[in-house]
Biotite code that builds the C-alpha atoms (Angstrom):
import biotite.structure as struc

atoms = struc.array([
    struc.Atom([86.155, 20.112, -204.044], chain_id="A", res_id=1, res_name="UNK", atom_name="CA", element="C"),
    struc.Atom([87.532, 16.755, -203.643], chain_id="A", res_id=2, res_name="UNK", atom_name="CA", element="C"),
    struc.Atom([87.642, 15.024, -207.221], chain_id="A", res_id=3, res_name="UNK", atom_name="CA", element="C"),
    struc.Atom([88.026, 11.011, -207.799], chain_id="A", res_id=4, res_name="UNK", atom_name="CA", element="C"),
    struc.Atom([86.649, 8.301, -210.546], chain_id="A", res_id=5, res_name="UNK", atom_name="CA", element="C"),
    struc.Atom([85.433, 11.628, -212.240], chain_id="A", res_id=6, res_name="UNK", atom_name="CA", element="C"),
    struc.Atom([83.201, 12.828, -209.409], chain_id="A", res_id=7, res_name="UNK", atom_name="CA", element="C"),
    struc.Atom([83.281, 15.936, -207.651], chain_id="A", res_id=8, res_name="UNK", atom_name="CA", element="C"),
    struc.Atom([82.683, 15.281, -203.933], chain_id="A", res_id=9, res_name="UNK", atom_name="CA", element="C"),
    struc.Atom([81.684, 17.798, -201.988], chain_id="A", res_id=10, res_name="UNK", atom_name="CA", element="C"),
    struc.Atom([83.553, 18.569, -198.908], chain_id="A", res_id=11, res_name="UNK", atom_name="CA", element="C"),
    struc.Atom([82.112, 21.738, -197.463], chain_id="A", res_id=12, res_name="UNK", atom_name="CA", element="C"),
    struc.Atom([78.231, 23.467, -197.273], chain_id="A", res_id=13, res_name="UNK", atom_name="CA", element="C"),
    struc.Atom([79.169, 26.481, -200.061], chain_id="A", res_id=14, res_name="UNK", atom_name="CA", element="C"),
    struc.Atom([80.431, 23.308, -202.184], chain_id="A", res_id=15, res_name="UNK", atom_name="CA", element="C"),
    struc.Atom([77.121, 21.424, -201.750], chain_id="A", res_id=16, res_name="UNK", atom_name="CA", element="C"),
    struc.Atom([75.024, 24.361, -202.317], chain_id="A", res_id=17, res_name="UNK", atom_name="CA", element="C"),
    struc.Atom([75.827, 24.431, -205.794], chain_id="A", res_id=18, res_name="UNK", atom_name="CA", element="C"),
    struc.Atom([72.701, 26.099, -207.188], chain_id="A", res_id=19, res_name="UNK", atom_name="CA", element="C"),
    struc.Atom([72.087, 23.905, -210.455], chain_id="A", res_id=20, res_name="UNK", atom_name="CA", element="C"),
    struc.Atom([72.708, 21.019, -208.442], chain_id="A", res_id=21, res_name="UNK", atom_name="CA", element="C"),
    struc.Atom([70.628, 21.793, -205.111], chain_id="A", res_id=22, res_name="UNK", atom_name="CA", element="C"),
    struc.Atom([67.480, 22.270, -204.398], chain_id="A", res_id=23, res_name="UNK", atom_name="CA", element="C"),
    struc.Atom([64.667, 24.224, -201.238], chain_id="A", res_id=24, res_name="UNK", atom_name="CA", element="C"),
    struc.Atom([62.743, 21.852, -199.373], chain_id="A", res_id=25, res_name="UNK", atom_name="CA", element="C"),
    struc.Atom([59.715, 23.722, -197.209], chain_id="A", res_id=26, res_name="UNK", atom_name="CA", element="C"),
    struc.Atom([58.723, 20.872, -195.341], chain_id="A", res_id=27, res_name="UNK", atom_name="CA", element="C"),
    struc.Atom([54.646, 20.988, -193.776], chain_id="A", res_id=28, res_name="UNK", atom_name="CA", element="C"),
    struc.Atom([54.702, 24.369, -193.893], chain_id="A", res_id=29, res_name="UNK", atom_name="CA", element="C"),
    struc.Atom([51.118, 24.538, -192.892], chain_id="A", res_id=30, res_name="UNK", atom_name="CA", element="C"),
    struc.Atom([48.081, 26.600, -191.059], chain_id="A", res_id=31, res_name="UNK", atom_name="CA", element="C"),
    struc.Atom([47.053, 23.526, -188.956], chain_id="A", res_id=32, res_name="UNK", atom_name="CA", element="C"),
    struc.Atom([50.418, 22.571, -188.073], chain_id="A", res_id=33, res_name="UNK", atom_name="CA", element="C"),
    struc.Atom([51.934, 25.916, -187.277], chain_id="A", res_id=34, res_name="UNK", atom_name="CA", element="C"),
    struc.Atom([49.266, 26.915, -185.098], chain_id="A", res_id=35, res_name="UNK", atom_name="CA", element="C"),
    struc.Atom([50.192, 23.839, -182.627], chain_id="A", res_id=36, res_name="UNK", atom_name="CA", element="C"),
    struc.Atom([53.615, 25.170, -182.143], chain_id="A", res_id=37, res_name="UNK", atom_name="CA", element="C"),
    struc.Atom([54.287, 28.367, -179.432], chain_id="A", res_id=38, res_name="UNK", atom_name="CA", element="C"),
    struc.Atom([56.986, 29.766, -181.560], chain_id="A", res_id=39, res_name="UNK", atom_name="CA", element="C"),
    struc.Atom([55.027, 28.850, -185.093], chain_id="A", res_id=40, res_name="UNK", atom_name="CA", element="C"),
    struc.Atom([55.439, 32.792, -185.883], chain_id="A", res_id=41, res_name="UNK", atom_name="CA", element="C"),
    struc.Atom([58.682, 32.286, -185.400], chain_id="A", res_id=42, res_name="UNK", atom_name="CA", element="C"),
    struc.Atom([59.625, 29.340, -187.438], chain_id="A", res_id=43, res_name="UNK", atom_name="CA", element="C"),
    struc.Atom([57.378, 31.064, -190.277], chain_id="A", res_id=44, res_name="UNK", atom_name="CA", element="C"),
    struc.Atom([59.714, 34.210, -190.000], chain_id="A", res_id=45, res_name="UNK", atom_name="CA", element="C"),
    struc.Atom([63.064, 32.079, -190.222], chain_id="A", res_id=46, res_name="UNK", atom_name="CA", element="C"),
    struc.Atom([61.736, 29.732, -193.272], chain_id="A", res_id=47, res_name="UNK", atom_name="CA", element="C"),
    struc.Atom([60.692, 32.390, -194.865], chain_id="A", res_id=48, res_name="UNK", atom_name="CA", element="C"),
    struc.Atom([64.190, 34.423, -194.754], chain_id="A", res_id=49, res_name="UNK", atom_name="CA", element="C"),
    struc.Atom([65.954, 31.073, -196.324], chain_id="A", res_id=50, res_name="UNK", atom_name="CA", element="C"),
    struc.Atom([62.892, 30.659, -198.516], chain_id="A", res_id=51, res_name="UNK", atom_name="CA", element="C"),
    struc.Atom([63.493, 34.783, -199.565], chain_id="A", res_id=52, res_name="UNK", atom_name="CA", element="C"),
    struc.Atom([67.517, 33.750, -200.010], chain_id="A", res_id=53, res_name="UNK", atom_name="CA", element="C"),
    struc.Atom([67.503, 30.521, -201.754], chain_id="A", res_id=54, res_name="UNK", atom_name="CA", element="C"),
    struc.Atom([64.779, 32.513, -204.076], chain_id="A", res_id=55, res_name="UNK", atom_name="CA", element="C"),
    struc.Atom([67.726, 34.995, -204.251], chain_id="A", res_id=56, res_name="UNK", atom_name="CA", element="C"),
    struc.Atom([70.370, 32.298, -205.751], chain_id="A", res_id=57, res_name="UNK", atom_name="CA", element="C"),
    struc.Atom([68.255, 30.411, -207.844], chain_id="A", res_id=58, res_name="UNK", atom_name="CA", element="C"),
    struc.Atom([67.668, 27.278, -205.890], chain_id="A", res_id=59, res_name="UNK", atom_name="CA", element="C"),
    struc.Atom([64.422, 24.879, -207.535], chain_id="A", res_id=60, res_name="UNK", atom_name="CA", element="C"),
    struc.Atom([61.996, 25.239, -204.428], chain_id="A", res_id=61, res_name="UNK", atom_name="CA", element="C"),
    struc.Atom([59.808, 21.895, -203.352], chain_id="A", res_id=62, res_name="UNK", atom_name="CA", element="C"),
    struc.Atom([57.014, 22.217, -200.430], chain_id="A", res_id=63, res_name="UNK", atom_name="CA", element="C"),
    struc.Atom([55.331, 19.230, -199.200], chain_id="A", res_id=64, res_name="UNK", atom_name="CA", element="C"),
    struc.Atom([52.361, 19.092, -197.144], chain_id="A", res_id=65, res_name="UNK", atom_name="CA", element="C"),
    struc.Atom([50.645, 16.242, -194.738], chain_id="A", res_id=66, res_name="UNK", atom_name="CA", element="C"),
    struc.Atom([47.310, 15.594, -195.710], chain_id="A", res_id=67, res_name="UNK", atom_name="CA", element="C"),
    struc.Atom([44.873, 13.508, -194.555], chain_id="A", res_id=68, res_name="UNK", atom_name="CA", element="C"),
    struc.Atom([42.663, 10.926, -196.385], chain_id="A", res_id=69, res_name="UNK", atom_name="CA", element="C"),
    struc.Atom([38.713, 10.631, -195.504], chain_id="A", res_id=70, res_name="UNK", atom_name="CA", element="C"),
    struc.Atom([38.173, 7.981, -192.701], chain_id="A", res_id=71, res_name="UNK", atom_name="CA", element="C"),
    struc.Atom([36.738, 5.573, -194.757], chain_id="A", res_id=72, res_name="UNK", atom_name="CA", element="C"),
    struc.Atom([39.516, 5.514, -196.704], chain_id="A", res_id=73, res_name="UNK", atom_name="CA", element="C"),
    struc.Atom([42.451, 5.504, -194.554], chain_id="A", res_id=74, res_name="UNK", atom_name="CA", element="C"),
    struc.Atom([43.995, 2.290, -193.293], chain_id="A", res_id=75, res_name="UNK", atom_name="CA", element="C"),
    struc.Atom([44.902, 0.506, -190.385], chain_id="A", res_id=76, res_name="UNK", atom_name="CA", element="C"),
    struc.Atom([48.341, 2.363, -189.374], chain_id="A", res_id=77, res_name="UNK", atom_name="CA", element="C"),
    struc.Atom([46.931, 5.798, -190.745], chain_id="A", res_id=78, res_name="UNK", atom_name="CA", element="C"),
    struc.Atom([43.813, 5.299, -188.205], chain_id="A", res_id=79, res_name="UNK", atom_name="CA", element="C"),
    struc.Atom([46.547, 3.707, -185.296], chain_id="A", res_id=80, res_name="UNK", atom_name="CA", element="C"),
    struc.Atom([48.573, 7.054, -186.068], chain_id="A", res_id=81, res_name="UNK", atom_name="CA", element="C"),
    struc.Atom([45.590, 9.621, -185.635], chain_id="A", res_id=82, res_name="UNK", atom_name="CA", element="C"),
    struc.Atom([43.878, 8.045, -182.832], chain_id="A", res_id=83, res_name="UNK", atom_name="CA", element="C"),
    struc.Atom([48.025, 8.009, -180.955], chain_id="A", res_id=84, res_name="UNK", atom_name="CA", element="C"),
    struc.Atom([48.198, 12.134, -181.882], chain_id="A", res_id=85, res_name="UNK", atom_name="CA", element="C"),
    struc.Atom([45.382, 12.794, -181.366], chain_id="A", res_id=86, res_name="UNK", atom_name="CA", element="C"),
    struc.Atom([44.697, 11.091, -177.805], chain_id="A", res_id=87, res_name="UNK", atom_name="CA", element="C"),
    struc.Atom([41.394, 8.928, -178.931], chain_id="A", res_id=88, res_name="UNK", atom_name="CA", element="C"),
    struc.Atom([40.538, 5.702, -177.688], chain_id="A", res_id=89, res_name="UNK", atom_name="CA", element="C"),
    struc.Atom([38.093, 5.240, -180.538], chain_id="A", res_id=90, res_name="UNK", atom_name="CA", element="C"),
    struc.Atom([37.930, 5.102, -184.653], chain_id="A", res_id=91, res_name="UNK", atom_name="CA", element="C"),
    struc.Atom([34.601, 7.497, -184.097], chain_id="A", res_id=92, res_name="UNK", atom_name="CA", element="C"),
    struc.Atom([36.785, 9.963, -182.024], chain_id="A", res_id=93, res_name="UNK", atom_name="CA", element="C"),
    struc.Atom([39.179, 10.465, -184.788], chain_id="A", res_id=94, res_name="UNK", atom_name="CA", element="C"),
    struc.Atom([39.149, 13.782, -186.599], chain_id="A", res_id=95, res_name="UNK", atom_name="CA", element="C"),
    struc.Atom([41.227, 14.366, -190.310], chain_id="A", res_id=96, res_name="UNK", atom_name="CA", element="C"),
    struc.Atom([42.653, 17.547, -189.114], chain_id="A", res_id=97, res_name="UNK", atom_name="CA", element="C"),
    struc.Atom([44.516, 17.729, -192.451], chain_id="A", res_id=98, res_name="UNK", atom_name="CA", element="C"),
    struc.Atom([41.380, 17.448, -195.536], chain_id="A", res_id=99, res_name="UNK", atom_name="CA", element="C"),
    struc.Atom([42.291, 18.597, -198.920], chain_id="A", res_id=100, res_name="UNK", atom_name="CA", element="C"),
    struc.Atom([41.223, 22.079, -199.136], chain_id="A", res_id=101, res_name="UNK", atom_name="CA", element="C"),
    struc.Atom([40.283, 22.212, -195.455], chain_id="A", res_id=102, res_name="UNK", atom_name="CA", element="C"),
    struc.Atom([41.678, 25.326, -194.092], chain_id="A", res_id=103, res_name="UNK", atom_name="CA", element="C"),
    struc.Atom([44.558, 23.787, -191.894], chain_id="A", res_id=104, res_name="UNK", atom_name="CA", element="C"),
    struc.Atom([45.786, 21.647, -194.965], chain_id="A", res_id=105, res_name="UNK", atom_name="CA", element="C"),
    struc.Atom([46.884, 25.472, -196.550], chain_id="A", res_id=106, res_name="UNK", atom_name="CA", element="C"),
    struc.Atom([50.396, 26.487, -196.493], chain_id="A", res_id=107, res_name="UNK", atom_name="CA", element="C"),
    struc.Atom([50.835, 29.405, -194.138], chain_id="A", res_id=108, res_name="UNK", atom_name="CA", element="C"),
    struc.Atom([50.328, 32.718, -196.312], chain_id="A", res_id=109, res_name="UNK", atom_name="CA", element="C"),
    struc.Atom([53.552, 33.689, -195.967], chain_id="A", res_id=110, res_name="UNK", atom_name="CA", element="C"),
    struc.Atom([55.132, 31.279, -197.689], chain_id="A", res_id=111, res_name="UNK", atom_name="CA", element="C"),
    struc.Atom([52.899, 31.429, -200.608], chain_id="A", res_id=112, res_name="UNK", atom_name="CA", element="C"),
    struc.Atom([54.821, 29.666, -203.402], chain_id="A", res_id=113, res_name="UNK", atom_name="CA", element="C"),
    struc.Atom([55.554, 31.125, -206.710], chain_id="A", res_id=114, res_name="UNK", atom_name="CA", element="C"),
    struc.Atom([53.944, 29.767, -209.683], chain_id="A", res_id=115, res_name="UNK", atom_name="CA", element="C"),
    struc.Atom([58.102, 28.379, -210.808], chain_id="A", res_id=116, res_name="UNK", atom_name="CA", element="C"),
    struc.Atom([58.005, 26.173, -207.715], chain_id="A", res_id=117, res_name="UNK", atom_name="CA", element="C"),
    struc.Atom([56.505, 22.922, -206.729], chain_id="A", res_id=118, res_name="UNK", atom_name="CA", element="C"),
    struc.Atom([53.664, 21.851, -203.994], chain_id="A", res_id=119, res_name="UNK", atom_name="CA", element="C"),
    struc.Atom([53.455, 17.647, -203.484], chain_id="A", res_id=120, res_name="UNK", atom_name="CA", element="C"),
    struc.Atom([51.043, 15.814, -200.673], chain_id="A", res_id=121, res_name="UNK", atom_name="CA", element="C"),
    struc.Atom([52.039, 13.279, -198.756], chain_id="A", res_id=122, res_name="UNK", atom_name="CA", element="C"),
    struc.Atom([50.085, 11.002, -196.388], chain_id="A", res_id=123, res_name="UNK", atom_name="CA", element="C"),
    struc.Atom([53.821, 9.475, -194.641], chain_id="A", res_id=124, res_name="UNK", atom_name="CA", element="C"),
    struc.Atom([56.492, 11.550, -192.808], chain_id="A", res_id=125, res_name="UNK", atom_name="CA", element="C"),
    struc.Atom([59.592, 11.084, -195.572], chain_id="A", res_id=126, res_name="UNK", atom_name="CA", element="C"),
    struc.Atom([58.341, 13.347, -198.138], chain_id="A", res_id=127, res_name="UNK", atom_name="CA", element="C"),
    struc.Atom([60.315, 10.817, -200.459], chain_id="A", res_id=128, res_name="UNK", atom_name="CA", element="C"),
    struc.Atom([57.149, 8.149, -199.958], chain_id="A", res_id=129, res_name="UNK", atom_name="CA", element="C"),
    struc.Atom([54.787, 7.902, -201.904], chain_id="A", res_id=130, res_name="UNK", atom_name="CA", element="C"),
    struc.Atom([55.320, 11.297, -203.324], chain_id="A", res_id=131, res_name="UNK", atom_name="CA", element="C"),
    struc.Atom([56.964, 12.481, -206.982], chain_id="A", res_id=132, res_name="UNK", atom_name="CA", element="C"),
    struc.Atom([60.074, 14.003, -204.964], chain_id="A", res_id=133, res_name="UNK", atom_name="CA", element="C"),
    struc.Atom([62.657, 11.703, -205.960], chain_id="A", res_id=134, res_name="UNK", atom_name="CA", element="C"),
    struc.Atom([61.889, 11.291, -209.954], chain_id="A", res_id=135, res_name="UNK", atom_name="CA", element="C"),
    struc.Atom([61.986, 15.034, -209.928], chain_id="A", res_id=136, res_name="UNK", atom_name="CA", element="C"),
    struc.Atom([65.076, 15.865, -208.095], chain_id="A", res_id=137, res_name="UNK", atom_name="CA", element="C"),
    struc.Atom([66.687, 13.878, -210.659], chain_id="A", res_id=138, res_name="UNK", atom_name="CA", element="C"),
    struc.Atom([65.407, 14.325, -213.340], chain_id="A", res_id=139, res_name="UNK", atom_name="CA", element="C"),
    struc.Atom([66.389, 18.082, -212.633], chain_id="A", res_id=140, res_name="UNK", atom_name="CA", element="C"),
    struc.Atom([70.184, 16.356, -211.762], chain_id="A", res_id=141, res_name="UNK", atom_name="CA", element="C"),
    struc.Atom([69.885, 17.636, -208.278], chain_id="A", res_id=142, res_name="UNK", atom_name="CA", element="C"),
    struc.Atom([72.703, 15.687, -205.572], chain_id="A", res_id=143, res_name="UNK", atom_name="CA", element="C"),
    struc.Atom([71.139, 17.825, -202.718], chain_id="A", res_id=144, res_name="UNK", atom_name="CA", element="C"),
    struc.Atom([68.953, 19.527, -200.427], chain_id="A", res_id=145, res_name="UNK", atom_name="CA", element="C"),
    struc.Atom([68.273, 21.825, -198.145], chain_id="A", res_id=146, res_name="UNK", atom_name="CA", element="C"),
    struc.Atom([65.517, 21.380, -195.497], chain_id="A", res_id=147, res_name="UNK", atom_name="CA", element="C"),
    struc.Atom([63.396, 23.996, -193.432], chain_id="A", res_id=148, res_name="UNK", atom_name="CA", element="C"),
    struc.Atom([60.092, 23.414, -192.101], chain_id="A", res_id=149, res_name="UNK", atom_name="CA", element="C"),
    struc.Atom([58.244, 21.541, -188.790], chain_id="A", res_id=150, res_name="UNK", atom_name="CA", element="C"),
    struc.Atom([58.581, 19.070, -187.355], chain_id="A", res_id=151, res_name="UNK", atom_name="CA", element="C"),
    struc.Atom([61.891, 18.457, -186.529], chain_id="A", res_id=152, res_name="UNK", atom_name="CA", element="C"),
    struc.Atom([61.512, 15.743, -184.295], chain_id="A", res_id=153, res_name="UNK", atom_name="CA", element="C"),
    struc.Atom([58.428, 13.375, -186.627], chain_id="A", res_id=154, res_name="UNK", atom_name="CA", element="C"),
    struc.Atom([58.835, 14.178, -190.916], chain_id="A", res_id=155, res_name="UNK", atom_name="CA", element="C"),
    struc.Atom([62.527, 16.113, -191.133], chain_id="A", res_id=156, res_name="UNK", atom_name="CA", element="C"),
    struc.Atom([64.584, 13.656, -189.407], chain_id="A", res_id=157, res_name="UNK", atom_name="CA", element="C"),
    struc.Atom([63.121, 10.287, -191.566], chain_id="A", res_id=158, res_name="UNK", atom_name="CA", element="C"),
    struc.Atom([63.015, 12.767, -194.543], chain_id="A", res_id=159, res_name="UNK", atom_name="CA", element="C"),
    struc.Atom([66.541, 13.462, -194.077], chain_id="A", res_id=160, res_name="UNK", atom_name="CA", element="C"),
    struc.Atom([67.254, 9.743, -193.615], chain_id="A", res_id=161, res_name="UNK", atom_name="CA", element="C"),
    struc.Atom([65.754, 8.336, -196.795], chain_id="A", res_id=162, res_name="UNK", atom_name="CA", element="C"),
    struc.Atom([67.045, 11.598, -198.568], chain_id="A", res_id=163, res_name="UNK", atom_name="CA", element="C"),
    struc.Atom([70.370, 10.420, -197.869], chain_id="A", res_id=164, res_name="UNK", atom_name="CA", element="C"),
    struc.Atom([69.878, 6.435, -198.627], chain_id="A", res_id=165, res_name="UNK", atom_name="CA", element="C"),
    struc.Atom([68.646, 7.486, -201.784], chain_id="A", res_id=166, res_name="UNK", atom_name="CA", element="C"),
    struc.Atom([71.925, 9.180, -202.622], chain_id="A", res_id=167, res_name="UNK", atom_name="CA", element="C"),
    struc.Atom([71.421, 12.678, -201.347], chain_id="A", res_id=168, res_name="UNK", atom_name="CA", element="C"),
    struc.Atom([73.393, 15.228, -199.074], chain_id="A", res_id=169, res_name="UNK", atom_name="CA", element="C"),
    struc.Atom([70.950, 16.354, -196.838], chain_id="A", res_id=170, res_name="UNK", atom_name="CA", element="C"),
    struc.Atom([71.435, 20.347, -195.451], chain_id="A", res_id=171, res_name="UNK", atom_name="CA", element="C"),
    struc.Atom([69.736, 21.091, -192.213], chain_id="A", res_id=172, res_name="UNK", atom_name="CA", element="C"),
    struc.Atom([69.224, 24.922, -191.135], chain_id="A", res_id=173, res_name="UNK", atom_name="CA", element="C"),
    struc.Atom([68.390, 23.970, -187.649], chain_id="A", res_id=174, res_name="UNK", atom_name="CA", element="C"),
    struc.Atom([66.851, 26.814, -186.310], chain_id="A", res_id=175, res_name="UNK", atom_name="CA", element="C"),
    struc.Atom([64.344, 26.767, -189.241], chain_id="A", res_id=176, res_name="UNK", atom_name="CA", element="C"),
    struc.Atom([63.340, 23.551, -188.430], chain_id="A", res_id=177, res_name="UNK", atom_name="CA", element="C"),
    struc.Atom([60.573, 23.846, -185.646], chain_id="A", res_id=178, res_name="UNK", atom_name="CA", element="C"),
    struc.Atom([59.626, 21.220, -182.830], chain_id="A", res_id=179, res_name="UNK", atom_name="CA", element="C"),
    struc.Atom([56.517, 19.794, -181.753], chain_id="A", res_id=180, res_name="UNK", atom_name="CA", element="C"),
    struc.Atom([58.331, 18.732, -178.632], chain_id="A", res_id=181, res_name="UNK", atom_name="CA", element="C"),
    struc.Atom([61.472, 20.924, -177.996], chain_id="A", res_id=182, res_name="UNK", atom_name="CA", element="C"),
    struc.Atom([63.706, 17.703, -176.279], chain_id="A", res_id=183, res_name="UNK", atom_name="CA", element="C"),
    struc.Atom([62.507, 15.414, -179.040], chain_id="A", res_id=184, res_name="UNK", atom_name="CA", element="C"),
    struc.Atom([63.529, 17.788, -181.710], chain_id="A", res_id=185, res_name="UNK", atom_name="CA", element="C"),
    struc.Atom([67.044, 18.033, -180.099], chain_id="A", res_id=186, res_name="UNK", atom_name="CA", element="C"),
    struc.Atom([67.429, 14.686, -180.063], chain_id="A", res_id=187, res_name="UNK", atom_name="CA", element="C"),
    struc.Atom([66.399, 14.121, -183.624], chain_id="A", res_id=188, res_name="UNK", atom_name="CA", element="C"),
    struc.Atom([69.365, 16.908, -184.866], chain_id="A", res_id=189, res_name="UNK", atom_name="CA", element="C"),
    struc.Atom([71.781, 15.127, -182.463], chain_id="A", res_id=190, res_name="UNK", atom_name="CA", element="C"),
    struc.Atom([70.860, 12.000, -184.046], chain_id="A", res_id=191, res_name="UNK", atom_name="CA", element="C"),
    struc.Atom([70.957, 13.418, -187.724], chain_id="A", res_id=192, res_name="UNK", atom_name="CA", element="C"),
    struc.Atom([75.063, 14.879, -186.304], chain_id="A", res_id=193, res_name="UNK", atom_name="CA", element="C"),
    struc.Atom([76.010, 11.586, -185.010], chain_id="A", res_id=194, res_name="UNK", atom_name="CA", element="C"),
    struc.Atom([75.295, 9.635, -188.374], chain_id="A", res_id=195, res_name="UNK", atom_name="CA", element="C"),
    struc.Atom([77.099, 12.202, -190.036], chain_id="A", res_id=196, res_name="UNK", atom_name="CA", element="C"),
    struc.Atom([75.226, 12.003, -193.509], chain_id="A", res_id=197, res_name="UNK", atom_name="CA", element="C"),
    struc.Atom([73.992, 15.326, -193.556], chain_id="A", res_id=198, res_name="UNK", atom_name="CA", element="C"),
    struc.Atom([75.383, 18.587, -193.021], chain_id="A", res_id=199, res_name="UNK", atom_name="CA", element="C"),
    struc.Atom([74.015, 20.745, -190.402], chain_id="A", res_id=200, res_name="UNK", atom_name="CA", element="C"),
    struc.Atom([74.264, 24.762, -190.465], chain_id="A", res_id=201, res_name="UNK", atom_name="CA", element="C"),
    struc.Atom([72.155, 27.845, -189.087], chain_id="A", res_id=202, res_name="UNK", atom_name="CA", element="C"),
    struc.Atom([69.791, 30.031, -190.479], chain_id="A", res_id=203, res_name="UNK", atom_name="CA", element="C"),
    struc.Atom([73.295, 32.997, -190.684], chain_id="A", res_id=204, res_name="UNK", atom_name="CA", element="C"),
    struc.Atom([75.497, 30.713, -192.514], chain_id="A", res_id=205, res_name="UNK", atom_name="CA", element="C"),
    struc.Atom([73.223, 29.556, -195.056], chain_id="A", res_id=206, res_name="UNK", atom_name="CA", element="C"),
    struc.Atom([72.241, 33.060, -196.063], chain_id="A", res_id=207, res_name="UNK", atom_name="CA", element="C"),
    struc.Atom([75.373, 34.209, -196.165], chain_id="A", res_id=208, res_name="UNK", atom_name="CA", element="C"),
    struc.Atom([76.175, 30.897, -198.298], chain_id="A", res_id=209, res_name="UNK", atom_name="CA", element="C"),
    struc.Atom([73.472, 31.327, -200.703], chain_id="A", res_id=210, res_name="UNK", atom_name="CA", element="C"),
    struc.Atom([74.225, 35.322, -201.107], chain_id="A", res_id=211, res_name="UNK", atom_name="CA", element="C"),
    struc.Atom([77.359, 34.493, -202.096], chain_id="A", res_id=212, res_name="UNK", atom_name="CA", element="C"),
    struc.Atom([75.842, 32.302, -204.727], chain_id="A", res_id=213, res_name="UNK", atom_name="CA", element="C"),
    struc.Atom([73.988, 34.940, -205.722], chain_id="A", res_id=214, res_name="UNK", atom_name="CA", element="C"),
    struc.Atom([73.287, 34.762, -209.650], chain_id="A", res_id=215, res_name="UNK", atom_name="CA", element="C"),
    struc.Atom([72.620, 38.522, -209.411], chain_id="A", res_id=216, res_name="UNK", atom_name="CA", element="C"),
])
C-alpha cells in the first residue's frame, strides 16, 4: 500500500477491496431489463456468484433500479429519452416500461436482497444522481466500489465516471456487467481502461480476491 500525507493509496485490486472500506454495487438488476438481453440468464448467474462472494467477505451491498415516472409527470428529456428507446414518433406512443411496483421494475428473484442491504431508485443512468448513494457511502467511510449489473454500455460506464469524480475507485468485474448492445458495451470498458480511473478485473479474480478477504 503506497502511504503519503497520511493516506494509504491503494495500488492494487486486493488493496482496494478492503472490506470496511468498499462496498457491492448491483446495478438495474431488473425483470424488465434482463429479459431484453439474450444472455440475461447469464449475467443473473455471474452477479449473483460476486453478489454470493462479496456476501461472503462482508462487503455493504447497494442495488439501484431505473424506474419510471407516470407520463404526466415526466419531463421533457425523460419523454425525448423513452420515445429514442423505445422507437416512438409520438408522446401517446410512449409506454413507462419501468412503474413502481409494475412487474418489470422488480429485481430479478435471484438476487433478492437481504434485509442488511440497501435498494435506491433512480430516474438517470449515474446511480450517484439524484439518488442517496453518495451521502451513504460516506457516511459508512467507504473509498470504493465494486460494480456488477446491465447495462454496460448506458448506466455503468457514467456511473463509474461520476463515481470516480466524486472521489471513488471504481472496480469493474467485466463479465458481470451485461450489454444491451455487445460493440457498445466493449467500447464503454475500453473507454473506462483508457481513462485509467477505475480498475478493471473478471468475475475469477474478484472471487478469489474477496475469499481471501474472507472474515470467516
Amino acid at each position: 500500500m503506497e502511504q503519503a500525507y497520511g493516506l494509504e493509496i491503494p495500488q492494487s485490486l486486493e488493496e482496494a477491496c478492503d472490506p470496511i472500506r468498499t462496498a457491492l454495487l448491483v446495478y438495474d438488476m431488473q425483470v424488465g431489463i434482463i429479459g431484453q438481453l439474450k444472455d440475461g440468464g447469464e449475467i443473473v448467474a455471474r452477479v449473483k456468484t460476486v453478489l454470493d462472494a462479496a456476501r461472503a467477505a462482508g462487503l455493504r451491498v447497494f442495488y439501484m433500479r431505473h424506474m419510471s415516472l407516470p407520463k404526466e409527470a415526466t419531463g421533457v428529456f425523460q419523454l425525448r429519452m423513452a420515445m429514442a428507446w423505445q422507437r416512438v414518433k409520438t408522446v401517446a406512443q410512449v409506454k413507462p416500461w419501468f412503474l413502481r411496483d409494475s412487474p418489470g421494475f422488480q429485481l430479478v428473484p435471484e438476487l433478492s436482497p437481504l434485509p442488511s442491504e440497501v435498494v435506491f431508485d433512480k430516474i438517470t443512468m449515474s446511480a450517484f444522481e439524484g439518488t442517496p448513494l453518495d451521502i451513504a457511502l460516506r457516511d459508512c467511510g467507504i473509498n470504493s466500489f465494486i460494480i456488477v449489473g446491465v447495462a454496460t454500455e448506458i448506466g455503468i460506464e457514467p456511473t463509474i465516471r461520476h463515481g470516480a469524480d466524486l472521489g471513488y475507485i471504481p472496480i469493474v468485474v467485466t463479465d458481470a456487467c451485461g450489454a444491451g448492445q455487445a460493440e457498445a458495451g466493449q467500447r464503454a470498458l475500453e473507454s473506462i481502461k483508457f481513462v485509467g480511473d477505475a480498475i478493471l478485473t473478471d468475475l475469477e479474480t474478484i472471487q478469489q480476491v474477496l475469499r481471501r478477504r474472507n472474515p470467516i
